[in-house]
Backbone as JSON Lines, residues from 0, in Angstrom:
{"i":0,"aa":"X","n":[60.72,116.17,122.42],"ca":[60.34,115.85,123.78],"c":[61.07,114.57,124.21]}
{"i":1,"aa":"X","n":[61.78,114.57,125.22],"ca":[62.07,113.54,126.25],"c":[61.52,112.48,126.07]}
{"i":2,"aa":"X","n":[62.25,111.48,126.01],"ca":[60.77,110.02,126.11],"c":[60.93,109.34,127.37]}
{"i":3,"aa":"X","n":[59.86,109.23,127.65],"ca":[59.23,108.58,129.59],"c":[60.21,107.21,129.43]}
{"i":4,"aa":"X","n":[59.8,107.07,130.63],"ca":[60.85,105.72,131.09],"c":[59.6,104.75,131.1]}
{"i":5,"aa":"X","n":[59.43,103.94,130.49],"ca":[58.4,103.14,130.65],"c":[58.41,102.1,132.97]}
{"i":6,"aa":"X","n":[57.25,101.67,132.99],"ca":[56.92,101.29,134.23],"c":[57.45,99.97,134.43]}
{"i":7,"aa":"X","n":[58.03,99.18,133.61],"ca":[58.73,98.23,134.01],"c":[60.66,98.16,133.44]}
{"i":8,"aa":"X","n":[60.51,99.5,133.28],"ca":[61.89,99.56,132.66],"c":[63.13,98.54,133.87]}
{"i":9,"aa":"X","n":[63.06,98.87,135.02],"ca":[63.79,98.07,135.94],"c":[63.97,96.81,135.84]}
{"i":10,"aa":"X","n":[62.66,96.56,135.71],"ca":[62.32,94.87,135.76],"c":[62.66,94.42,134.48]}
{"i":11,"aa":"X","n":[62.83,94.86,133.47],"ca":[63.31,94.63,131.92],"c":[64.71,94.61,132.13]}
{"i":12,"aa":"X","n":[65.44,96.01,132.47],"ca":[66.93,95.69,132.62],"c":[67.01,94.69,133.39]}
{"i":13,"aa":"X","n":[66.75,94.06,134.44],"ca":[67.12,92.88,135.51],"c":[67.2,91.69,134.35]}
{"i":14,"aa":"X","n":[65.84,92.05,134.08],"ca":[65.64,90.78,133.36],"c":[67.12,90.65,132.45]}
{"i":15,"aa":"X","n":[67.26,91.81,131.11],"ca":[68.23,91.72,130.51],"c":[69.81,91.11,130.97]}
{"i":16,"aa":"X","n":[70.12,91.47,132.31],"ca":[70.6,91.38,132.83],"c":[71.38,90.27,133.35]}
{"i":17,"aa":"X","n":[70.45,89.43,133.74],"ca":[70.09,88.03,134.19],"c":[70.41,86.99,133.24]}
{"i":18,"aa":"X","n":[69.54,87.55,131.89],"ca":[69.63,86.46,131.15],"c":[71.22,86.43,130.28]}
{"i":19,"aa":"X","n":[71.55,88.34,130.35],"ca":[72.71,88.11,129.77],"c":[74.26,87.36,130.52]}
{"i":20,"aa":"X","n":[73.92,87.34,132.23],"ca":[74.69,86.77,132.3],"c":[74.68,84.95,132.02]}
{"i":21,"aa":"X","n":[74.04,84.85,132.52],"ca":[73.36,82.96,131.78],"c":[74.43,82.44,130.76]}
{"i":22,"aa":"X","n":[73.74,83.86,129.24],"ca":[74.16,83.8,128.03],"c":[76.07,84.13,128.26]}
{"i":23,"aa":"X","n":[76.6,85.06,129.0],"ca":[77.96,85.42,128.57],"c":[78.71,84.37,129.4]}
{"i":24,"aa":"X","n":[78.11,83.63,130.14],"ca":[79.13,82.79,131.02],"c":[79.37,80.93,130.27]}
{"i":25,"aa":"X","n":[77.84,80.97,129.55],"ca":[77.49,79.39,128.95],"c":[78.32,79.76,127.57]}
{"i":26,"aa":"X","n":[78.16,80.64,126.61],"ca":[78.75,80.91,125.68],"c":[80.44,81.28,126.07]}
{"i":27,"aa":"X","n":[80.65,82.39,126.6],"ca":[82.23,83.35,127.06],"c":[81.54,84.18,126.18]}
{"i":28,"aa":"X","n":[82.02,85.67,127.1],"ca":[81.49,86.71,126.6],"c":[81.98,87.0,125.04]}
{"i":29,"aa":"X","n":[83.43,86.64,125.1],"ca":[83.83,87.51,123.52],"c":[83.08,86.17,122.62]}
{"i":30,"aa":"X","n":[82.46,84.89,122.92],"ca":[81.82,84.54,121.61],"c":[80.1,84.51,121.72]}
{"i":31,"aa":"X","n":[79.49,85.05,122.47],"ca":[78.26,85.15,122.84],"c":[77.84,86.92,121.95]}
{"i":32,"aa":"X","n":[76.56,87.08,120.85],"ca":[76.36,87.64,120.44],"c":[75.22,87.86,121.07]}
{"i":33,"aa":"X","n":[74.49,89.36,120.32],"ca":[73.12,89.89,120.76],"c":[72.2,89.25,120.5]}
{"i":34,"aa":"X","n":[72.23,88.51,119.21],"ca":[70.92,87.65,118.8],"c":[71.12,86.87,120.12]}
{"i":35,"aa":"X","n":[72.0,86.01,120.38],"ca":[72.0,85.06,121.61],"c":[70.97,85.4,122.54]}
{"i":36,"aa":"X","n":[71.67,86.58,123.12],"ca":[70.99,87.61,124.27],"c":[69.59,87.72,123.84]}
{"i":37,"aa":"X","n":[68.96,88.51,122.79],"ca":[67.61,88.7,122.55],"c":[66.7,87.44,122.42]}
{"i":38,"aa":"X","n":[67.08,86.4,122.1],"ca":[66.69,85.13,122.16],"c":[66.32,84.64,123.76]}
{"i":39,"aa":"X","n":[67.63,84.79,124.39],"ca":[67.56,83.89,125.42],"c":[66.41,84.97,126.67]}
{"i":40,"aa":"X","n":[66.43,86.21,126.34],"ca":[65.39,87.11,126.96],"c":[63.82,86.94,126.59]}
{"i":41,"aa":"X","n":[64.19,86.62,125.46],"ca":[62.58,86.72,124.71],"c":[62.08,88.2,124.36]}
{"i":42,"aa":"X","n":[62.99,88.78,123.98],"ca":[62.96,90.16,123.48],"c":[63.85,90.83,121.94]}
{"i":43,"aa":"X","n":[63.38,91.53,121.29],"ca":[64.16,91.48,119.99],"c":[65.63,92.58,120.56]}
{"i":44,"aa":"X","n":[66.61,92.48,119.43],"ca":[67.94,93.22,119.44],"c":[67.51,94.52,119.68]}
{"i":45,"aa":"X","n":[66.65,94.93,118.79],"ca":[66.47,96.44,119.07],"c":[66.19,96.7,120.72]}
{"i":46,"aa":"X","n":[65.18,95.95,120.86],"ca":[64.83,95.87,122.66],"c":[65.81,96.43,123.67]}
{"i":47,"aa":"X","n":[66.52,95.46,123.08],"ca":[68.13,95.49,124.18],"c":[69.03,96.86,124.3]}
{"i":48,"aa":"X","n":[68.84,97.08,122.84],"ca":[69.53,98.09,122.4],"c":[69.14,99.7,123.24]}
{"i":49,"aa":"X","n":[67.75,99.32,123.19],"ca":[67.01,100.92,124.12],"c":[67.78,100.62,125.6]}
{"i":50,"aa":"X","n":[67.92,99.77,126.03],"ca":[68.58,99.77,127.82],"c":[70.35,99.54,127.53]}
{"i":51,"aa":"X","n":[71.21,99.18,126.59],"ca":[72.33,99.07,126.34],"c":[72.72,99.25,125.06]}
{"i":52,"aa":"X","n":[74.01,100.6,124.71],"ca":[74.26,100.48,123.67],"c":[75.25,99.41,123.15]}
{"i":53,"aa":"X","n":[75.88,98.77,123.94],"ca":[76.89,97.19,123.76],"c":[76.78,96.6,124.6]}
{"i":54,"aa":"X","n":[76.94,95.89,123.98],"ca":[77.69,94.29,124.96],"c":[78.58,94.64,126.33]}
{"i":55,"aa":"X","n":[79.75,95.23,126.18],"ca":[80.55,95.87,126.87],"c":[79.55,96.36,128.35]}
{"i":56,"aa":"X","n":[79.3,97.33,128.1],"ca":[77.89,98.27,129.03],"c":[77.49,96.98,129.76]}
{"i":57,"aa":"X","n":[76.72,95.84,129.29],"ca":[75.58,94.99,129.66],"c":[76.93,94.28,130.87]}
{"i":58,"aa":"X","n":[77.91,93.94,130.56],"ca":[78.23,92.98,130.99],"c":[79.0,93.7,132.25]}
{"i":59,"aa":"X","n":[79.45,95.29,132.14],"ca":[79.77,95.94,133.27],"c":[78.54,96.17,134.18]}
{"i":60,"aa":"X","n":[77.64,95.99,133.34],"ca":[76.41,96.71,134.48],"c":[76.28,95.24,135.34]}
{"i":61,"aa":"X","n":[75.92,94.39,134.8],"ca":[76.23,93.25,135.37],"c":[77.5,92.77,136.77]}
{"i":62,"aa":"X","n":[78.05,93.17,136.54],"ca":[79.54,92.96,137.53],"c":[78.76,93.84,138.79]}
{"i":63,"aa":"X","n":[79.1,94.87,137.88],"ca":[78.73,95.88,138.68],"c":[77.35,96.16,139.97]}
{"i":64,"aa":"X","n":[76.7,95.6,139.34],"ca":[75.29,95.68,139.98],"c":[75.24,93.88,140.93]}
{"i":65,"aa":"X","n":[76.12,93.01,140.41],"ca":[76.26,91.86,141.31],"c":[77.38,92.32,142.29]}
{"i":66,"aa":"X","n":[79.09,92.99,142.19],"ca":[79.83,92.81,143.26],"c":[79.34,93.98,143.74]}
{"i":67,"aa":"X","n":[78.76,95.24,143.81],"ca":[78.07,96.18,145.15],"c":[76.88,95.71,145.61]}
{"i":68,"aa":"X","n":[75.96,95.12,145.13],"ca":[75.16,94.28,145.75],"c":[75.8,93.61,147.3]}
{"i":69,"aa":"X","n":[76.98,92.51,146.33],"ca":[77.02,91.61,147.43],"c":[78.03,92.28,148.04]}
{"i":70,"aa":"X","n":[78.95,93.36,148.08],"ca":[79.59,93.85,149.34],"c":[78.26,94.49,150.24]}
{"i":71,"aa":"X","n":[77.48,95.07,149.93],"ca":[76.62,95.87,150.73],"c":[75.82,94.89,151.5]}
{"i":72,"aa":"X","n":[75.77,93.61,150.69],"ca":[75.02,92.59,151.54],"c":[75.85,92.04,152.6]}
{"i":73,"aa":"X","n":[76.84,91.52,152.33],"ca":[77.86,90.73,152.74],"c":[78.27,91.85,154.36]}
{"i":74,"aa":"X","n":[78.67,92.91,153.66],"ca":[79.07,94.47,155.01],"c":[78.33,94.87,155.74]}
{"i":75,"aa":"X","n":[76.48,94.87,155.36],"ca":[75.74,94.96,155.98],"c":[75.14,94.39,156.91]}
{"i":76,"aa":"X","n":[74.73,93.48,156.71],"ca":[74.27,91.71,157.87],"c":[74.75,91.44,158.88]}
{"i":77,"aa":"X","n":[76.12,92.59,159.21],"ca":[76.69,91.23,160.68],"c":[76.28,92.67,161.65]}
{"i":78,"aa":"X","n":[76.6,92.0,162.78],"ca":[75.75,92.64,164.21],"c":[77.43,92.96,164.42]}
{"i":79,"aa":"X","n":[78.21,94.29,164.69],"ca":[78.68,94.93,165.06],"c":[79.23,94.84,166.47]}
{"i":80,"aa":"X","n":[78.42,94.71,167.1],"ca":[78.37,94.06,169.03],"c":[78.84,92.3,169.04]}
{"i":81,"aa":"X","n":[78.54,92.22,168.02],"ca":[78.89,90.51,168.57],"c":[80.17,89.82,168.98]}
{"i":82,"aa":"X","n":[80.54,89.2,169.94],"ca":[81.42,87.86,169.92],"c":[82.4,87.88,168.74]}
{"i":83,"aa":"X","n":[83.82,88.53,168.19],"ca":[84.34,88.63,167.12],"c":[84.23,87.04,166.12]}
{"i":84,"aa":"X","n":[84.08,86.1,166.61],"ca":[83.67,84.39,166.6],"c":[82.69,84.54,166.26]}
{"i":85,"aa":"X","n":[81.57,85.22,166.45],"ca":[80.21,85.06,166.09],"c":[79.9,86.0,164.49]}
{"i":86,"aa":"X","n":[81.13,86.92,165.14],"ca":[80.41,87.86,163.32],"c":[81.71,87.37,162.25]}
{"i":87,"aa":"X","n":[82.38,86.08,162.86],"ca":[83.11,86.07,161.77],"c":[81.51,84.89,161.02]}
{"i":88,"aa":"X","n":[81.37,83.86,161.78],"ca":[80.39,83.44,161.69],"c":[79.32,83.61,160.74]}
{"i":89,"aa":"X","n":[78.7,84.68,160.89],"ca":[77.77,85.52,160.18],"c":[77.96,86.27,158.94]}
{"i":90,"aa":"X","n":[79.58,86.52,158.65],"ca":[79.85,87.32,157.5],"c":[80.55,85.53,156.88]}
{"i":91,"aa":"X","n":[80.58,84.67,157.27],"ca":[80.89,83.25,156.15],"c":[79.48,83.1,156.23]}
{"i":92,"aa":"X","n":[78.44,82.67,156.66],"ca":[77.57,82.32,156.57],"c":[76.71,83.47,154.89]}
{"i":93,"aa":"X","n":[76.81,85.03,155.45],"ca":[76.16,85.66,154.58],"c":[76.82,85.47,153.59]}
{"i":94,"aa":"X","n":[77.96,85.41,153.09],"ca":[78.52,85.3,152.03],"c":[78.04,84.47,150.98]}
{"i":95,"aa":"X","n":[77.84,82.71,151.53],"ca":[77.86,81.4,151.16],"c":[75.74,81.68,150.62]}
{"i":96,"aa":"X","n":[75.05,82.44,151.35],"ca":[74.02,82.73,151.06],"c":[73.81,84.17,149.85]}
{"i":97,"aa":"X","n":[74.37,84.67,150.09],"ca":[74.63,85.64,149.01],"c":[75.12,85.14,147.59]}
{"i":98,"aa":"X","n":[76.18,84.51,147.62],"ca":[76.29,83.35,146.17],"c":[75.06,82.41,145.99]}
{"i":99,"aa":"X","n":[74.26,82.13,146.25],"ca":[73.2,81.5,146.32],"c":[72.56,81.76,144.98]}
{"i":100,"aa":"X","n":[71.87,81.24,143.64],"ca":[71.45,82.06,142.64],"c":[72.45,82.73,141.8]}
{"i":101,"aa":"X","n":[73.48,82.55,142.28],"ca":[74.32,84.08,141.31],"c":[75.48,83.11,140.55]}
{"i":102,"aa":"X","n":[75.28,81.71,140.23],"ca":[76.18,81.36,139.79],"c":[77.1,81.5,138.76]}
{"i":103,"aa":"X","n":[76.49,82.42,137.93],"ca":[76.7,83.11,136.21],"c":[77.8,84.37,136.5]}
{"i":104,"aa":"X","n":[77.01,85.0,137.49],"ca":[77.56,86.4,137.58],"c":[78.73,85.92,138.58]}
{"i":105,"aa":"X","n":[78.42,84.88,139.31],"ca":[80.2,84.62,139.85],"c":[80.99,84.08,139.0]}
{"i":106,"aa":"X","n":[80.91,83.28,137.86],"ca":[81.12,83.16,137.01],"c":[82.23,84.4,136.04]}
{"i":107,"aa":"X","n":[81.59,85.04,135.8],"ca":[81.92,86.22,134.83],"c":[82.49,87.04,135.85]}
{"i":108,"aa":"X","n":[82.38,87.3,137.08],"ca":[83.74,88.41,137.96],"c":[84.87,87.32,137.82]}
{"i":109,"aa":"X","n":[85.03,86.3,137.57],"ca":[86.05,85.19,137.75],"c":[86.57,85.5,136.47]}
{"i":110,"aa":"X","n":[86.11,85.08,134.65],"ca":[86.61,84.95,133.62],"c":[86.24,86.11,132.82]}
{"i":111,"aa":"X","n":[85.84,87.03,133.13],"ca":[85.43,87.77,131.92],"c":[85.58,89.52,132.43]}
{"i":112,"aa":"X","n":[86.14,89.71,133.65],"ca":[86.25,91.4,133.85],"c":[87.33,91.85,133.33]}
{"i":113,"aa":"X","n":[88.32,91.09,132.55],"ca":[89.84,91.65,132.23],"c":[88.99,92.39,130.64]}
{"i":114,"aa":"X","n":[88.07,91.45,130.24],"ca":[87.48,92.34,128.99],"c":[87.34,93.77,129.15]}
{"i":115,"aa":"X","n":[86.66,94.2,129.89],"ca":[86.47,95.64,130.37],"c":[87.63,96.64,130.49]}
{"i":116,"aa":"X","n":[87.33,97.87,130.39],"ca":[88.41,99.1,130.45],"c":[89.03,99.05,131.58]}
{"i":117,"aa":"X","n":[90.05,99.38,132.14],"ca":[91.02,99.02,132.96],"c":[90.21,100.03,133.87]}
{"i":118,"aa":"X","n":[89.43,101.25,133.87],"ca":[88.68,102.43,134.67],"c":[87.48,101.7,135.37]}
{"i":119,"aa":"X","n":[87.06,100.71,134.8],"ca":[85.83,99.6,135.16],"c":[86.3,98.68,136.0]}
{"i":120,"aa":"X","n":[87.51,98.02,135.69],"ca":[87.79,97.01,136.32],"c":[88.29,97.54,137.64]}
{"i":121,"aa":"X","n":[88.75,98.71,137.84],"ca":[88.93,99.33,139.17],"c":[88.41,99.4,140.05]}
{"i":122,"aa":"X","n":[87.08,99.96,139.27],"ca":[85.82,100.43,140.48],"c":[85.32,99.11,140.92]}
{"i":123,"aa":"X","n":[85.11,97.64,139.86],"ca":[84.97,96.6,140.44],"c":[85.78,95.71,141.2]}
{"i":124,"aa":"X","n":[87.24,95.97,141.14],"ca":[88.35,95.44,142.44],"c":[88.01,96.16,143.15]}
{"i":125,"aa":"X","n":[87.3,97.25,143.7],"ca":[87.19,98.16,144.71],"c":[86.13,97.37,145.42]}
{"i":126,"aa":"X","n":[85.21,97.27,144.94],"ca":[84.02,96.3,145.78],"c":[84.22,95.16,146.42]}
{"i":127,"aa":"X","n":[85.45,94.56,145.37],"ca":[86.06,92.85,145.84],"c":[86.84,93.64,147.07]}
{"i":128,"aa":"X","n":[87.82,94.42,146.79],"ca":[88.69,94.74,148.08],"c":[88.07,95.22,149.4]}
{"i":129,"aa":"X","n":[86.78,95.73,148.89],"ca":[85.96,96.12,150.43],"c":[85.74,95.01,151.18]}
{"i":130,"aa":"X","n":[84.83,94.01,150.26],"ca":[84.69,92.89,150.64],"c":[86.16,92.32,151.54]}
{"i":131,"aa":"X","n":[87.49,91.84,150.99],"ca":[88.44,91.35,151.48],"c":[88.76,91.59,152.73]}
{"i":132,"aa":"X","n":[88.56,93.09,153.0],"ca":[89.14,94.43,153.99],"c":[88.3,93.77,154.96]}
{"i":133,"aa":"X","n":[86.84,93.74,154.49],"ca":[85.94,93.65,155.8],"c":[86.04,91.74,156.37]}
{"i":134,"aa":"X","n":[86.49,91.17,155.43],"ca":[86.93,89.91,156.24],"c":[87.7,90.1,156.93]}
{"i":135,"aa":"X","n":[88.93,90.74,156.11],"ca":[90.48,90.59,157.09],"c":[90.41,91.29,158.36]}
{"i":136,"aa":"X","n":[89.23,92.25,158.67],"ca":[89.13,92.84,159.91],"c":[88.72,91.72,160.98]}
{"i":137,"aa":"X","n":[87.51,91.35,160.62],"ca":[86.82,90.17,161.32],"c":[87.29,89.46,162.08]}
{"i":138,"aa":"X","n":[88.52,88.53,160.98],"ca":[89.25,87.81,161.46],"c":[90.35,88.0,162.4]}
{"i":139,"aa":"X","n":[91.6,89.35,162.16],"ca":[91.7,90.55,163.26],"c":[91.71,90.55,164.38]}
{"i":140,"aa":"X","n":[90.69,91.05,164.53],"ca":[89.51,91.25,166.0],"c":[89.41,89.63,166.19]}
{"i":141,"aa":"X","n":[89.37,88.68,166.17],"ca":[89.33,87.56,166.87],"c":[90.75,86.93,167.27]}
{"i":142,"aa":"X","n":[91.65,87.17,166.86],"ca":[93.4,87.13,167.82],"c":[94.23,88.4,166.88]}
{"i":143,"aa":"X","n":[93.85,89.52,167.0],"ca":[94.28,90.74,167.09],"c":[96.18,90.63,167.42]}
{"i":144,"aa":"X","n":[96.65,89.34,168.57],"ca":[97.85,89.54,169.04],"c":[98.39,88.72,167.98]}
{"i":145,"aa":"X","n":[97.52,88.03,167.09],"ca":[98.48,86.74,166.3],"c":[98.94,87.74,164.98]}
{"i":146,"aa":"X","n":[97.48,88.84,164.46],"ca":[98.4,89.39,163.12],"c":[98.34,90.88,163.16]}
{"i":147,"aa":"X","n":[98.85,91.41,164.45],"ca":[98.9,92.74,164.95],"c":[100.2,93.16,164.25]}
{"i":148,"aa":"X","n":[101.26,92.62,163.91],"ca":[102.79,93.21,163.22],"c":[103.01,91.82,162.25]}
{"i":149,"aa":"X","n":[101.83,91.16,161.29],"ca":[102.22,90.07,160.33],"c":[101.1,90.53,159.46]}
{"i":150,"aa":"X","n":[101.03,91.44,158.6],"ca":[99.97,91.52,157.61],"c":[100.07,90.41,156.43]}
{"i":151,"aa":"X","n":[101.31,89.71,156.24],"ca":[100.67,88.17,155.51],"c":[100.51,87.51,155.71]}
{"i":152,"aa":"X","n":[100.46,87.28,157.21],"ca":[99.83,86.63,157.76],"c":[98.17,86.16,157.71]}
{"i":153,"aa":"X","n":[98.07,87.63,157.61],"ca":[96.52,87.7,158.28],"c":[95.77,88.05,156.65]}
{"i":154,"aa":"X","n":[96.29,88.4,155.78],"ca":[95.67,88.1,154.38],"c":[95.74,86.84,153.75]}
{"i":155,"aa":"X","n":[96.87,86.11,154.38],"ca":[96.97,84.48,154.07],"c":[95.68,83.64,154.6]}
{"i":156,"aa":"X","n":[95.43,83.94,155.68],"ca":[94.45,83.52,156.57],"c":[92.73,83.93,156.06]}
{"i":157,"aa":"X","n":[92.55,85.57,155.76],"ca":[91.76,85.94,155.39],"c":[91.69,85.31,153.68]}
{"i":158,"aa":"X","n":[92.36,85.33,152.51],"ca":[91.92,83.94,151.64],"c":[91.45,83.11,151.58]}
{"i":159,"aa":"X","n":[92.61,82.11,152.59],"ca":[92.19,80.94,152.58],"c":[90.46,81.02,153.12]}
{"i":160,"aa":"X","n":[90.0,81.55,153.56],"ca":[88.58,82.01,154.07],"c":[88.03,82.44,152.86]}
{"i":161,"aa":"X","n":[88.08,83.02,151.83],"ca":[87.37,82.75,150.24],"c":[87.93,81.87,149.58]}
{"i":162,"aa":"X","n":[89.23,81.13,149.6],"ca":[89.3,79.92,148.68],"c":[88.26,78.73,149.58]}
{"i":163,"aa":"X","n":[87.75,78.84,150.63],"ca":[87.12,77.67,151.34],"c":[85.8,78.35,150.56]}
{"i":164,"aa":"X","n":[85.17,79.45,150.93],"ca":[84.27,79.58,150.07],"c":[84.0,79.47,149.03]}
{"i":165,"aa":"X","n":[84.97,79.69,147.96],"ca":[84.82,79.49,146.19],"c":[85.08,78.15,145.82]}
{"i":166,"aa":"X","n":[85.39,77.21,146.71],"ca":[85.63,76.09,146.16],"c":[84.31,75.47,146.44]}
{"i":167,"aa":"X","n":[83.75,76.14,147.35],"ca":[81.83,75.22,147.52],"c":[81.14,75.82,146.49]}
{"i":168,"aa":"X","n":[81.3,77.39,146.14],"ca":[80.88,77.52,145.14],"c":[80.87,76.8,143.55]}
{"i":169,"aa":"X","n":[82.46,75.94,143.4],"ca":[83.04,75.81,142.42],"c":[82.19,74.3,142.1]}
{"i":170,"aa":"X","n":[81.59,73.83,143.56],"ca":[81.5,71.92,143.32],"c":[80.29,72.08,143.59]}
{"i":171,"aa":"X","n":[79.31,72.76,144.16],"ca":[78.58,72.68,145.29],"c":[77.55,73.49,144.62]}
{"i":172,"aa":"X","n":[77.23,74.38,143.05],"ca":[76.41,75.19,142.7],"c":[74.77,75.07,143.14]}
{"i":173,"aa":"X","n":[74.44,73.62,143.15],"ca":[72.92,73.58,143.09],"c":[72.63,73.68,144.56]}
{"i":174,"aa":"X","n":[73.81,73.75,145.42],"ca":[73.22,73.31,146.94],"c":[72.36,74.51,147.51]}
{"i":175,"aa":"X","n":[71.48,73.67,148.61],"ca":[70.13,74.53,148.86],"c":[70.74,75.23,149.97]}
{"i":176,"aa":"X","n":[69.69,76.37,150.59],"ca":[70.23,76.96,152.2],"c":[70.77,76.0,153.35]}
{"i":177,"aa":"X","n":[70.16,75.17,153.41],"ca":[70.43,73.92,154.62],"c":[72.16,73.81,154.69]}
{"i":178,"aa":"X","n":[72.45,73.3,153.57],"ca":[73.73,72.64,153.0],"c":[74.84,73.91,153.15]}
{"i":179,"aa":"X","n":[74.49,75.28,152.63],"ca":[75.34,76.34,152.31],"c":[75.52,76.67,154.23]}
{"i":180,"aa":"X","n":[74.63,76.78,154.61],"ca":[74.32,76.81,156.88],"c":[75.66,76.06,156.9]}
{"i":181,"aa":"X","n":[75.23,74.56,156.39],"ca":[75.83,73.44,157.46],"c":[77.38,73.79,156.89]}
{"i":182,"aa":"X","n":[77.77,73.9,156.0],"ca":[79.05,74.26,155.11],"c":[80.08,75.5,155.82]}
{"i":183,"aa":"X","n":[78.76,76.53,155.56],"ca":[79.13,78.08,156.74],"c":[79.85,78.18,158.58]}
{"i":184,"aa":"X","n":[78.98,76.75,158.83],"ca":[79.59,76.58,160.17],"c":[80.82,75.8,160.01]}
{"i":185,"aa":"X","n":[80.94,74.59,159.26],"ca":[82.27,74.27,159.24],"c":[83.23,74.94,158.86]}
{"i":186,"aa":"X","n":[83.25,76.23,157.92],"ca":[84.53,77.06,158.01],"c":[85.07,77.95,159.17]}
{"i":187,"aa":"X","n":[83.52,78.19,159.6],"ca":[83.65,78.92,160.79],"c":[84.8,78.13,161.75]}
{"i":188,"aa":"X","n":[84.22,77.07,162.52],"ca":[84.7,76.2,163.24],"c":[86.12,76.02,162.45]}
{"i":189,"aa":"X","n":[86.54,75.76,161.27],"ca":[87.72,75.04,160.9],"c":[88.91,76.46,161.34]}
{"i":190,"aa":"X","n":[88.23,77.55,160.72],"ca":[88.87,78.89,161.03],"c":[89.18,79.34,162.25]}
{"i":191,"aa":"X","n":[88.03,79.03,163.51],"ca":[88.52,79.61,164.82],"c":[89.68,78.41,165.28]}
{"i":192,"aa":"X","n":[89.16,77.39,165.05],"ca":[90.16,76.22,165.47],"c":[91.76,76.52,164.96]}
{"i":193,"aa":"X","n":[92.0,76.92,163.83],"ca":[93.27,77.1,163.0],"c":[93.56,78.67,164.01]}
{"i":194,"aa":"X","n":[93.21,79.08,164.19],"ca":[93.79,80.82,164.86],"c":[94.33,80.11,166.12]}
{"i":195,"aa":"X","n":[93.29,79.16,166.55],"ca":[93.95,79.07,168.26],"c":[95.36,78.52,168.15]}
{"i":196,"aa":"X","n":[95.37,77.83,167.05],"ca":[96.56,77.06,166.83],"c":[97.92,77.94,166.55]}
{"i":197,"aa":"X","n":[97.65,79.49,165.81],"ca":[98.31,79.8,165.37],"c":[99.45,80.52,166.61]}
């Protein structure tokens, strides 16, 4: 017979999850072991073992379950109708709030996805590239005439719009909502200001 899924199985993988990224980003995944993991969960090896048969698995599910998260968050949130200025606005703002908490798992899409099968790491550049796509539109649609026939242009532009973000991420981990707002509007502003210029 089949064996039931127990009633907190979700909340166990999260948990696992969570703690394994903590563990694979403070350690690096290739020297971070399972005892680590079962320790830092408060659950034994075998435990782990019923929701993941490796390491490998844990740390894709991980990626995985953080970069579609945050494209769906990030793609989802902006108002469609708005002011192209206003939803660029709103997709820096959601972003800078979406990293919020996730400092591990941004962490590990940064140093640790080349570990993974080259079939994994695909499907997870696919989420980053949605993400990219749906900036570089944004930005686009707000002088459409500046990178209508310059596409490196307008991916130069659309970067520098996540290197402004990853570098608050990079200095800035503990900062609260207030700070990540006040941060969100200054790229905004630094960004529309730099297009007019362009």
């Amino acid at each position: 017979m089949a064996r039931t899924i127990a009633k907190d199985h979700d909340q166990k993988r999260a948990q696992i999850l969570k703690s394994a990224a903590k563990v694979f980003s403070e350690q690096g995944f290739d020297r971070a072991s399972m005892t680590q993991l079962a320790r830092e969960c408060g659950i034994s090896k075998a435990n782990i073992y019923h929701y993941y048969d490796s390491k490998d698995a844990i740390l894709f599910d991980i990626l995985e379950t953080y970069l579609r998260d945050l494209r769906d968050r990030i793609c989802a949130n902006v108002d469609e109708g708005a002011d192209p200025g206003d939803r660029l606005r709103q997709v820096v703002s959601e972003t800078l709030r979406a990293y919020q908490g996730a400092d591990h798992e941004h962490q590990l899409q940064i140093g640790a996805m080349a570990a993974l099968p080259e079939e994994q790491q695909a499907q997870l550049r696919g989420y980053q590239r949605e993400m990219v796509n749906f900036m570089s539109d944004t930005v686009k649609a707000i002088s459409p005439e500046v990178f209508n026939d310059d596409a490196a242009k307008l991916r130069a532009a659309t970067m520098s719009i996540f290197g402004m973000l990853n570098w608050y991420y990079m200095w800035n981990t503990g900062a609260g909502s207030k700070a990540r707002e006040d941060y969100a509007s200054m790229v905004t502003d630094l960004t529309l200001g730099g297009l007019k210029a362009l």
